[in-house]
DOMIRO-86807 format. One line per 2 residues: for each residue x, y, z of C-alpha. Coordinates in nm, 2 decimals. Layout:
% residues N
X:Y:Z | ...
This chain:
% residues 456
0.00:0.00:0.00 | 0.13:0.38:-0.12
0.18:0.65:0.12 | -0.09:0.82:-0.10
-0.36:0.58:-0.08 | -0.34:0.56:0.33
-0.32:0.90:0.37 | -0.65:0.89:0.21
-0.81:0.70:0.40 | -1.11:0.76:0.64
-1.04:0.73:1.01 | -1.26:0.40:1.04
-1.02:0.23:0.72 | -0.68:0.31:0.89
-0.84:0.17:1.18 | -0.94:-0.16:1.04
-0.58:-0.16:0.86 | -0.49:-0.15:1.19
-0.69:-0.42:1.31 | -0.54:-0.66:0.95
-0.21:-0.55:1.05 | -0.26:-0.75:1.39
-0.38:-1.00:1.26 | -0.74:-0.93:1.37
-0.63:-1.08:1.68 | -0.73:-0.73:1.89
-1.02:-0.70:2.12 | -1.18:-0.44:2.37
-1.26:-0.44:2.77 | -1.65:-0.46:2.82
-1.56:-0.09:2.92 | -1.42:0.01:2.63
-1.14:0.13:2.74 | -0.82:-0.15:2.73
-0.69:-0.29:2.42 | -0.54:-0.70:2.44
-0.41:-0.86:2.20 | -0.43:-1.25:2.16
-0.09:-1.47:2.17 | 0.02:-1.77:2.28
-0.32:-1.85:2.41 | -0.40:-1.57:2.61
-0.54:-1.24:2.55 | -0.27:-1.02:2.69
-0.37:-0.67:2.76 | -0.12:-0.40:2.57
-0.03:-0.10:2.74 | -0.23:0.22:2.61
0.14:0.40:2.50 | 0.28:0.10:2.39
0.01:0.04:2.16 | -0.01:0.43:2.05
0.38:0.40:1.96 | 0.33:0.06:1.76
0.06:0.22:1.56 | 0.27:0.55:1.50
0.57:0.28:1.35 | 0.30:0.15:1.12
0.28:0.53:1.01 | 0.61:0.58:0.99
0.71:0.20:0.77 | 0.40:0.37:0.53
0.58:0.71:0.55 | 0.22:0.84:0.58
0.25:1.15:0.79 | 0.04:1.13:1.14
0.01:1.35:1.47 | -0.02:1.28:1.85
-0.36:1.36:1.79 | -0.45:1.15:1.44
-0.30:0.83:1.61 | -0.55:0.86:1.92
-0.83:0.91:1.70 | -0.73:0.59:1.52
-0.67:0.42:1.83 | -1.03:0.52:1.96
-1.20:0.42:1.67 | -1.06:0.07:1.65
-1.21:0.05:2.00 | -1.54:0.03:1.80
-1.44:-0.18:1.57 | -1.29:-0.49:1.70
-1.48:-0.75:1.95 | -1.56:-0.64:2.27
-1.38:-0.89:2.48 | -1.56:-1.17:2.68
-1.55:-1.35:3.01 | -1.35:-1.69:3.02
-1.53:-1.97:3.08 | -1.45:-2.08:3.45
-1.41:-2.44:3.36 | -1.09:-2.41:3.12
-0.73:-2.39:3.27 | -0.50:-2.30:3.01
-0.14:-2.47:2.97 | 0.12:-2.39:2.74
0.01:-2.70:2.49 | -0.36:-2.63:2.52
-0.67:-2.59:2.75 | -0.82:-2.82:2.97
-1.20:-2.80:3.09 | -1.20:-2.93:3.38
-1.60:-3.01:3.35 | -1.57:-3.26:3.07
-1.21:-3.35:3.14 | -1.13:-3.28:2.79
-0.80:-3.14:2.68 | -0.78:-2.90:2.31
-0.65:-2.67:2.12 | -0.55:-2.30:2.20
-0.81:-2.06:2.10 | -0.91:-1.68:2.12
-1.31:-1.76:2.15 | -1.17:-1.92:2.48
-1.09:-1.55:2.62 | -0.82:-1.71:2.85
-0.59:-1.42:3.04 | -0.38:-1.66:3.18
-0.21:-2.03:3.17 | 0.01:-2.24:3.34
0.37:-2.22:3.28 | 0.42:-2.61:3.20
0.29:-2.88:2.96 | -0.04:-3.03:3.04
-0.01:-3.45:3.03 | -0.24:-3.70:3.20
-0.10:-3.85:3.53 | 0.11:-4.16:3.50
0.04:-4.46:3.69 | 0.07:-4.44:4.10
0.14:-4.06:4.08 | 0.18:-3.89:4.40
0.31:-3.57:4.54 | 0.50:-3.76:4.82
0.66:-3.97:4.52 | 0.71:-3.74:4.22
0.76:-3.43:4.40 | 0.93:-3.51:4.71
1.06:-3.14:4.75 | 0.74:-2.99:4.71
0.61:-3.29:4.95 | 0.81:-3.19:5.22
0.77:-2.81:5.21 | 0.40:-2.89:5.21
0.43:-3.15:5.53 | 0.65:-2.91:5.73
0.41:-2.63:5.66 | 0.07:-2.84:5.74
0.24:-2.94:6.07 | 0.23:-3.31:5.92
-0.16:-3.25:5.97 | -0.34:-3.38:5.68
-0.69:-3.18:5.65 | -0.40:-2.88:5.66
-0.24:-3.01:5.36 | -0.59:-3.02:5.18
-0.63:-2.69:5.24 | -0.30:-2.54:5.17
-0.29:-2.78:4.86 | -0.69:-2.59:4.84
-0.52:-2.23:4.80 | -0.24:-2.35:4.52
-0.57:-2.46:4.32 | -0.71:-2.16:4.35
-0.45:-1.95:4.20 | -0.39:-2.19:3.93
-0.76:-2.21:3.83 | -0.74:-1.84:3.90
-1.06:-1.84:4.10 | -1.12:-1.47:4.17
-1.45:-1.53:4.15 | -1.49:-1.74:4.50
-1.49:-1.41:4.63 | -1.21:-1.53:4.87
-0.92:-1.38:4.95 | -0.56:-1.52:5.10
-0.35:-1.43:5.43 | -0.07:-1.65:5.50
0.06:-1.56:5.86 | 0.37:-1.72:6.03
0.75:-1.62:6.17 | 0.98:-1.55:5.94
1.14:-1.89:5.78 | 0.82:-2.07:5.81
0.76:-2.15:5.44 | 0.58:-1.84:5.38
0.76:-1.70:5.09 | 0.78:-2.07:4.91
0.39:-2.09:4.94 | 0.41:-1.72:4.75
0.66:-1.84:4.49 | 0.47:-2.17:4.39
0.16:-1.95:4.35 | 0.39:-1.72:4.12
0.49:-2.04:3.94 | 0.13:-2.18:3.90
-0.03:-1.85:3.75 | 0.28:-1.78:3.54
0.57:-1.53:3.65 | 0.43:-1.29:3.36
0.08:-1.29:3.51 | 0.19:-1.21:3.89
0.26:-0.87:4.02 | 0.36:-0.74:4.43
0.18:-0.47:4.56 | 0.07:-0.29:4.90
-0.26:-0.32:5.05 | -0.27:0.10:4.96
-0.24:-0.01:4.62 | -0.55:-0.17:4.63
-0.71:0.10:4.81 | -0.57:0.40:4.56
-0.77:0.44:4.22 | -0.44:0.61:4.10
-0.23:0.34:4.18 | -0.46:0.00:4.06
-0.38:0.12:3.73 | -0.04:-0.06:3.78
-0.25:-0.39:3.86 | -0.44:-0.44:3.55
-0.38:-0.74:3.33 | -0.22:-0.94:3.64
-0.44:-1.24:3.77 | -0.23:-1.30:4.13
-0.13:-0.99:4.32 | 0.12:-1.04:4.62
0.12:-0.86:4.90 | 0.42:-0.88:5.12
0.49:-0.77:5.45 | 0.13:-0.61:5.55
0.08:-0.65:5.89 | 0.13:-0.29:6.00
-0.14:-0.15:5.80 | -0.47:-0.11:5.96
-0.79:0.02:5.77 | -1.12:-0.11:5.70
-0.99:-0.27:5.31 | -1.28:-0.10:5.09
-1.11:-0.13:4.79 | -0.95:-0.49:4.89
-1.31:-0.61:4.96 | -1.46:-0.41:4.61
-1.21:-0.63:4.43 | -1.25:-0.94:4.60
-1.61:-0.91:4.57 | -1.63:-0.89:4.21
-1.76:-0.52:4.21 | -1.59:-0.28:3.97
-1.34:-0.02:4.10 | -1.29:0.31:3.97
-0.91:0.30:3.79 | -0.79:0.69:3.75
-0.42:0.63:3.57 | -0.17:0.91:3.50
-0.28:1.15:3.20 | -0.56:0.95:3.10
-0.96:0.99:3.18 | -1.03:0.72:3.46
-1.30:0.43:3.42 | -1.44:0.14:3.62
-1.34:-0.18:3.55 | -1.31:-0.58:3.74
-0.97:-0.68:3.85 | -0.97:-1.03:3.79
-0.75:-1.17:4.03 | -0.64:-1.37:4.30
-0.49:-1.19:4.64 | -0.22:-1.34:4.85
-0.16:-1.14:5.12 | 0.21:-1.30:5.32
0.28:-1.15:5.70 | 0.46:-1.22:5.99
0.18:-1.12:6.16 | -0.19:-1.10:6.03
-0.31:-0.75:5.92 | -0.55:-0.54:6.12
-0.93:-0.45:5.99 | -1.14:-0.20:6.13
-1.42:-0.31:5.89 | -1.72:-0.45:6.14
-1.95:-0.51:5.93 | -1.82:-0.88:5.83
-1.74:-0.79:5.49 | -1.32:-0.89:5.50
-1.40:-1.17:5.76 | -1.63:-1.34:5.48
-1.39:-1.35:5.23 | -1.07:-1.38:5.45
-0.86:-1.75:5.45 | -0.61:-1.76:5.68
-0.34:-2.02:5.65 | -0.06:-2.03:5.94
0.27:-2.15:5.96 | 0.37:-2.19:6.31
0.67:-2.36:6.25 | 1.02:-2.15:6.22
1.30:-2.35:6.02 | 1.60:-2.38:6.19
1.85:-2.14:5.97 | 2.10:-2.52:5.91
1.79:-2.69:5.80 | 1.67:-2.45:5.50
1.78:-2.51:5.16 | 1.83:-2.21:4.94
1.78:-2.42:4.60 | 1.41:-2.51:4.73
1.20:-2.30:4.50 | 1.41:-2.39:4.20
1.40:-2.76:4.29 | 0.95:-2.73:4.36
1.02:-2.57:3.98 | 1.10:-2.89:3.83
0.78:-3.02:4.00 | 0.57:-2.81:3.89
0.43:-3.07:3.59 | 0.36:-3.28:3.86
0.19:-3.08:4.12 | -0.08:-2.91:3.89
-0.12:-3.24:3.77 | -0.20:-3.38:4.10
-0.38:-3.08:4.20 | -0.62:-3.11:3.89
-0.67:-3.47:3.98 | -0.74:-3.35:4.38
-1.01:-3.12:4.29 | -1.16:-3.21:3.95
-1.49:-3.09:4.17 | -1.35:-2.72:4.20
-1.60:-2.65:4.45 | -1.39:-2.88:4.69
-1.13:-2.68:4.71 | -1.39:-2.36:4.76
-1.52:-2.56:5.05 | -1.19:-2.65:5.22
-1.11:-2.28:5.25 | -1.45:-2.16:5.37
-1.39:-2.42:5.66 | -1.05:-2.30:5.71
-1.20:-1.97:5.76 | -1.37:-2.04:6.08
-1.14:-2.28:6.17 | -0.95:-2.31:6.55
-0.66:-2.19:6.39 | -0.81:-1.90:6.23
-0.99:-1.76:6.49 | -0.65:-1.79:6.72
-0.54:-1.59:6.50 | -0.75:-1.29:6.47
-0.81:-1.32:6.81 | -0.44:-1.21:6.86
-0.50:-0.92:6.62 | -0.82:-0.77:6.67
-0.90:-0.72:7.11 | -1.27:-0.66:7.03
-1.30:-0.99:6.86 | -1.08:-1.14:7.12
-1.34:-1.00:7.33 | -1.62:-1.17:7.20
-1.47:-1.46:7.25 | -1.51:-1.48:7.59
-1.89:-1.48:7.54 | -2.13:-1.73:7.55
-2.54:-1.74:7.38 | -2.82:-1.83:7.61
-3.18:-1.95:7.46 | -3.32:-1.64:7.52
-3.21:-1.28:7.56 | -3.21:-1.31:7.93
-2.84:-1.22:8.01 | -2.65:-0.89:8.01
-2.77:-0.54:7.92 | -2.58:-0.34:7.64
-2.54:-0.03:7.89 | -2.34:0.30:7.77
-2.06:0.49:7.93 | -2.27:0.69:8.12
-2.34:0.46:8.38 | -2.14:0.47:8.71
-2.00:0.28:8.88 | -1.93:0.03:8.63
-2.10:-0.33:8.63 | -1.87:-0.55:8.40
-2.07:-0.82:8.49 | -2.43:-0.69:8.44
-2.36:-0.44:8.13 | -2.19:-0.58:7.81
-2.00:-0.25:7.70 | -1.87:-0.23:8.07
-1.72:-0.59:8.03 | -1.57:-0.50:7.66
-1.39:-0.14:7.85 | -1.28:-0.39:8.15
-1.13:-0.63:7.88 | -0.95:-0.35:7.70
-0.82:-0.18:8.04 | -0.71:-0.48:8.13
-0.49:-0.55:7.86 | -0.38:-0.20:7.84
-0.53:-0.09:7.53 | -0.63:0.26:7.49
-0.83:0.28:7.20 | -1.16:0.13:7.24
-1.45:0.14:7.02 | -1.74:0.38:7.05
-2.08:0.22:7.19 | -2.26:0.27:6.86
-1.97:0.11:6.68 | -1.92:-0.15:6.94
-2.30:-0.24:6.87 | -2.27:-0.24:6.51
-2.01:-0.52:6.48 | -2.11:-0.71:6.76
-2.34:-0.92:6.54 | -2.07:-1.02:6.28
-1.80:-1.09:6.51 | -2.06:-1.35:6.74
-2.13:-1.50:6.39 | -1.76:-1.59:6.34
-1.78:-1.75:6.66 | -2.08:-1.93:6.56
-2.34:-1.76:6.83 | -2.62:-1.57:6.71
-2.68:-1.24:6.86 | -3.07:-1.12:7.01
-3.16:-0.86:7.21 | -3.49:-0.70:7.35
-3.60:-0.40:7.49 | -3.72:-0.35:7.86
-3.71:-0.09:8.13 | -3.38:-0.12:8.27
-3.24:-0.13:7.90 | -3.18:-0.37:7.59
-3.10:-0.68:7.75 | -2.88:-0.98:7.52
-2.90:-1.36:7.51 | -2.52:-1.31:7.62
-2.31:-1.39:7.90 | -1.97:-1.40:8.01
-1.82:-1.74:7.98 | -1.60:-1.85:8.31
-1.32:-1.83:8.15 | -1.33:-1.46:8.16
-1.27:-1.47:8.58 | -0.92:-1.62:8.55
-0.82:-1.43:8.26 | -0.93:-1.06:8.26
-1.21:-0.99:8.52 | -1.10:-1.16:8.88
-1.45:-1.18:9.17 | -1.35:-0.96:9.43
-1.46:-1.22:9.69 | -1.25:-1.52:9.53
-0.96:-1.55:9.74 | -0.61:-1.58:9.48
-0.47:-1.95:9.49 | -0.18:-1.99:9.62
């Protein structure tokens, strides 16, 4: 084609060129807004001056002349022109030879009607005879024993949380917290999720990241997102819950109009220490798993070549993993146990004094236990007023920052839920009296009787 006769073409025909130049393998966000391309089985979202600059070469090879502003309208208008992109099926797993669906068990082709943003790094083959993790992947194997405390439901639900990042199961509305001491096998469980969505699809980030409409721009087109080292933020995680969630969240990038869009991915959040919510509504707690590793390896016993030795695994472990939980929702089921597991509530117990609080309550039938009471009330009656118990706890322990009665109120009912206790209350007289009461516990730990004499 002559200089000439693109020169004289409308903006629509330069645009289609465009789209014939790319093979027509270019489609559109359902917002409109970001361009992918379609290689190697995935649709691979291009960034917008990357693109801009590849269509300004095309230009330049035509020696057609162009401006800033003629290549954005060209750019714009292929936006109407090529497919609007789709949703990938949840069923197909993509692998560097093909695509699996994991509802049929059939294994085919690459394709772009698939509208797969993501695939496993390694070569998809049936399981051979007597495959095992222990067997084939004894490194892996080990890592995964050491981490579970040799405890097998453990293992299931670790080996649970790999599947969900392979299958890249955003949509379980579940997100991941692994908590532990440092050396525990933290940062292996990060780098095998790494591995198993694909080192190109994987990006770290802060917990403000998620929060910042400025600064989620930088996680588009990723389907795992890391965050390391998160335990000294504290906030109620709006945006981390938006995206967990499914809802869309407002992107606003640098010298471009901001949008709305899904961020399609998995979270792995990896602390010493588990991160702190003031959210009370129940909206983190529903979709937080937390996984702990108790265990600190002795400095001698770590090997420095682990990840890279779990790397030649790999084949074998999404194989097994595939095979584990050809019922997906197995896996989703393993972590919603985990979430209200012993172990997790130890652990946010530690974190959060108010929820440690509630543990130390008990439901009767009826609402025929303590009153709510207020802070107005004096002297306090720890024993016959709920709030007074919860400022007891919290002066006890020497924390200084209690919660409001209104806001103590308002998350009472979630946090008894994680606890398994349902919450009533009625109105009399005297005040709104609860169906709770203070478990016995709560004498030796916290709130000693007066007339008890101290054992010796």
């Amino acid at each position: 084609m002559s200089e000439a006769e693109f020169t004289a073409m409308s903006t629509s025909e330069k645009a289609m060129r465009v789209h014939e130049h790319y093979g027509e393998a270019l489609a559109v966000d359902a917002n409109g807004q970001l361009l992918s391309r379609y290689e190697a089985g995935i649709w691979k979202i291009i960034p917008p001056s990357d693109f801009a600059r590849d269509v300004a070469g095309l230009f330049q090879r035509l020696r057609a002349p162009f401006s800033s502003g003629k290549i954005a309208s060209v750019v714009e208008t292929l936006k109407l022109i090529i497919p609007q992109q789709d949703a990938p099926a949840r069923r197909l797993i993509g692998f560097r030879n093909g695509v699996l669906d994991t509802a049929t068990g059939t294994f085919s082709p690459h394709h772009k009607s698939h509208w797969l943003r993501t695939l496993c790094d390694v070569d998809f083959t049936p399981p051979v005879e007597g495959e095992t993790l222990e067997t084939h992947a004894p490194h892996f194997w080990r890592w995964l024993d050491r981490a579970a405390g040799s405890k097998p439901e453990k293992r299931d639900v670790i080996l649970a949380a790999l599947f969900m990042v392979l299958a890249n199961r955003y949509d379980w509305q579940l997100f991941l917290e692994v908590t532990g001491p440092g050396g525990s096998g933290k940062s292996i469980l990060a780098e095998i999720a790494t591995m198993l969505a694909g080192e190109d699809n994987a990006t770290s980030a802060t917990i403000e990241t998620l929060e910042s409409p400025r600064e989620r721009a930088a996680l588009i087109g990723f389907s795992l997102i890391r965050l390391p080292d998160q335990e000294k933020w504290s906030g109620d995680g709006a945006g981390l819950k938006a995206i967990t969630g499914g809802d869309a969240v407002s992107v606003d990038p640098k010298y471009k109009d901001a949008y709305s869009t899904h961020i399609p991915a998995v979270i792995l959040a990896v602390n010493n220490n588990p991160m702190r919510f003031t959210d009370r509504s129940g909206g983190v707690s529903r979709r937080r798993v937390i996984l702990h590793f108790p265990e600190q390896i002795a400095p001698e016993e770590r090997d420095p070549q682990l990840k890279n030795k779990i790397a030649c695994e790999l084949a074998v472990i999404v194989r097994q993993l595939m095979q584990r939980f050809s019922d997906p929702m197995t896996a989703r089921a393993l972590l919603q146990s985990q979430q209200n597991s012993d172990e997790a509530l130890s652990i946010k117990r530690d974190a959060d004094p108010t929820f440690d609080f509630c543990g130390y309550l008990e439901a009767l039938p009826e609402p025929e236990g303590m009153y709510i009471g207020n802070a107005n009330i004096i002297p306090r009656q720890p024993r016959l007023y709920l709030y007074h118990a919860y400022l007891a706890y919290m002066e006890a322990h020497g924390y200084r920052n209690t919660l409001s009665l209104t806001m103590f109120g308002k998350g009472l009912p979630a946090m008894l839920k994680e606890y398994g206790l349902s919450y009533e209350k009625r109105r009399k007289n005297q005040g709104i009296q609860t169906n709770l009461a203070l478990r016995e516990e709560s004498n030796a730990d916290w709130l000693p009787k007066c007339d008890e004499p101290i054992a010796k």
